[in-house]
C-alpha positions as CSV (number, residue, x, y, z in Angstrom):
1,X,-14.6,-36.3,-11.5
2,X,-13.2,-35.1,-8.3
3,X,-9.6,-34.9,-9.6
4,X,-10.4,-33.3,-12.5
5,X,-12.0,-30.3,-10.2
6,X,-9.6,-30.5,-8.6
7,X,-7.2,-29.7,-11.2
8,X,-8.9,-27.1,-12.5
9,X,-8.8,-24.8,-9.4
10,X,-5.2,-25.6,-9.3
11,X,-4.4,-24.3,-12.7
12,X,-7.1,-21.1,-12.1
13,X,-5.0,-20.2,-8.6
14,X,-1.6,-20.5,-10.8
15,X,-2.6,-18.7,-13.2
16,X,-4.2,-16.0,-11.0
17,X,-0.6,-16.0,-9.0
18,X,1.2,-15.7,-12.6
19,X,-1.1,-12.8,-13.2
20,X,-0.5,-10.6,-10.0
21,X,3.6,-11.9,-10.4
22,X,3.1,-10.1,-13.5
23,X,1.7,-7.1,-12.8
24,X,4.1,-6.8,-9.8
25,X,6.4,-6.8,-12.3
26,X,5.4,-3.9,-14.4
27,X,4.2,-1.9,-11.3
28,X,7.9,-2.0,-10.7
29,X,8.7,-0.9,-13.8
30,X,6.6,1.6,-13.9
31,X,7.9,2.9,-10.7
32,X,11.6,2.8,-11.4
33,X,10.9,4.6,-14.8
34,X,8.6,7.2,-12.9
35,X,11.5,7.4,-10.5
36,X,13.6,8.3,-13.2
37,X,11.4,10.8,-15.4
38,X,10.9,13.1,-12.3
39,X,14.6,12.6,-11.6
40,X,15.5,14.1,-14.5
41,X,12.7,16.5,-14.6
42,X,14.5,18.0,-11.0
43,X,18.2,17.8,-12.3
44,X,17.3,19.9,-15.2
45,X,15.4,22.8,-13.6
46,X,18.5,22.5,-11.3
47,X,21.1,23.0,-14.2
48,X,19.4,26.2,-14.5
49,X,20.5,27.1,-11.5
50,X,24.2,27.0,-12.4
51,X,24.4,29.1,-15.1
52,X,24.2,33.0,-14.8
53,X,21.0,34.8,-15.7
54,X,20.7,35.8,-19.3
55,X,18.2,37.8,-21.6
56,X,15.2,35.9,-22.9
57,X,15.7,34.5,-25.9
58,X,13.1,33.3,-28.6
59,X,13.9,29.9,-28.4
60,X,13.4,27.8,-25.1
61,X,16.4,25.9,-25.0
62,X,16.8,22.5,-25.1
63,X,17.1,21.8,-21.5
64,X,13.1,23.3,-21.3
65,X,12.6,20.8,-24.0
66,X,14.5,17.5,-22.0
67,X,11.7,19.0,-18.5
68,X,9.0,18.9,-20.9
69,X,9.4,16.1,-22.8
70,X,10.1,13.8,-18.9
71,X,6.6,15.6,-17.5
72,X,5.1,14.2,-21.2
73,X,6.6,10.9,-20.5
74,X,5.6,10.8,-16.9
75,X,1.8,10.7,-17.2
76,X,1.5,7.4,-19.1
77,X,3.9,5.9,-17.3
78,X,1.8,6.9,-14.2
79,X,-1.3,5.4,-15.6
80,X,0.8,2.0,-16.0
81,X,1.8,2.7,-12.7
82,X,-1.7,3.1,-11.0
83,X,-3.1,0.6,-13.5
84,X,-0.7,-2.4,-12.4
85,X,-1.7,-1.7,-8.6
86,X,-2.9,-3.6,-5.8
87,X,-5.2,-1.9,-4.7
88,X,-6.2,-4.5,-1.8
89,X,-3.8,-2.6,-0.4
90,X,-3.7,1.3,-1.1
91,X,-1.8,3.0,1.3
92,X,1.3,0.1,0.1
93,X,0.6,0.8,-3.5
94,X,1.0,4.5,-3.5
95,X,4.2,4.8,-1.2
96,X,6.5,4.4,-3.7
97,X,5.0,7.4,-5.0
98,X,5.9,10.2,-2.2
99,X,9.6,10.4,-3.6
100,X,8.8,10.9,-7.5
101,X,6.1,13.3,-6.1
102,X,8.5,15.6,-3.9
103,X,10.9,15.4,-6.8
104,X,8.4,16.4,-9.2
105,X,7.3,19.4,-6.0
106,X,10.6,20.8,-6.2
107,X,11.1,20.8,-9.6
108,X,8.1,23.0,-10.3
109,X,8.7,24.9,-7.6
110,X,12.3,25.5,-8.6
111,X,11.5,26.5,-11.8
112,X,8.7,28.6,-10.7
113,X,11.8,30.9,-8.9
114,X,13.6,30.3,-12.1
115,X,11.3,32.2,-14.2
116,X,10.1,34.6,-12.4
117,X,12.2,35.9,-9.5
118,X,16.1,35.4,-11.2
């Protein structure tokens, strides 16, 4: 009877350690596609930059529609993000955050001085 309880905790711990491997895994995920969102939310505010200043025209453009579409995309990756967590551990858990979030700084504040001061 013993060995059979035994058993049983040992398959509960490995499947609790399979559980937080996996949602290691996705946190990751959900971190390097976060990464990337805000990345490319910042490069194209940037691209703005390069161009010379032209008349409004009716139509955004499509690079307003590629910033858009990455801030869309960025919220429910964030929710897998903060979702997957461990949260025994906060301070660890939301580091990887500070880049994405002074990416994501700069790009609205960079497109802030795009629209209203050039």
């Amino acid at each position: 009877m013993e060995n059979h309880l035994n058993r049983i905790q040992s398959q509960n711990t490995n499947e609790g350690k399979t559980n937080s491997i996996r949602n290691q895994k996705i946190n990751r995920a959900a971190y390097i596609v976060t990464l990337v969102l805000s990345l490319i939310a910042l490069f194209t505010v940037l691209t703005g930059y390069l161009y010379p200043a032209q008349p409004r025209e009716t139509d955004e453009g499509s690079a307003a529609h590629i910033f858009q579409l990455s801030i869309a995309a960025l919220f429910p990756t964030l929710i897998v993000f903060l979702a997957s967590a461990d949260w025994k551990h906060p301070a660890r858990s939301a580091r990887p955050l500070l880049f994405p979030a002074a990416a994501l700084t700069i790009a609205f504040a960079a497109l802030f001085y795009l629209e209203h001061y050039r």
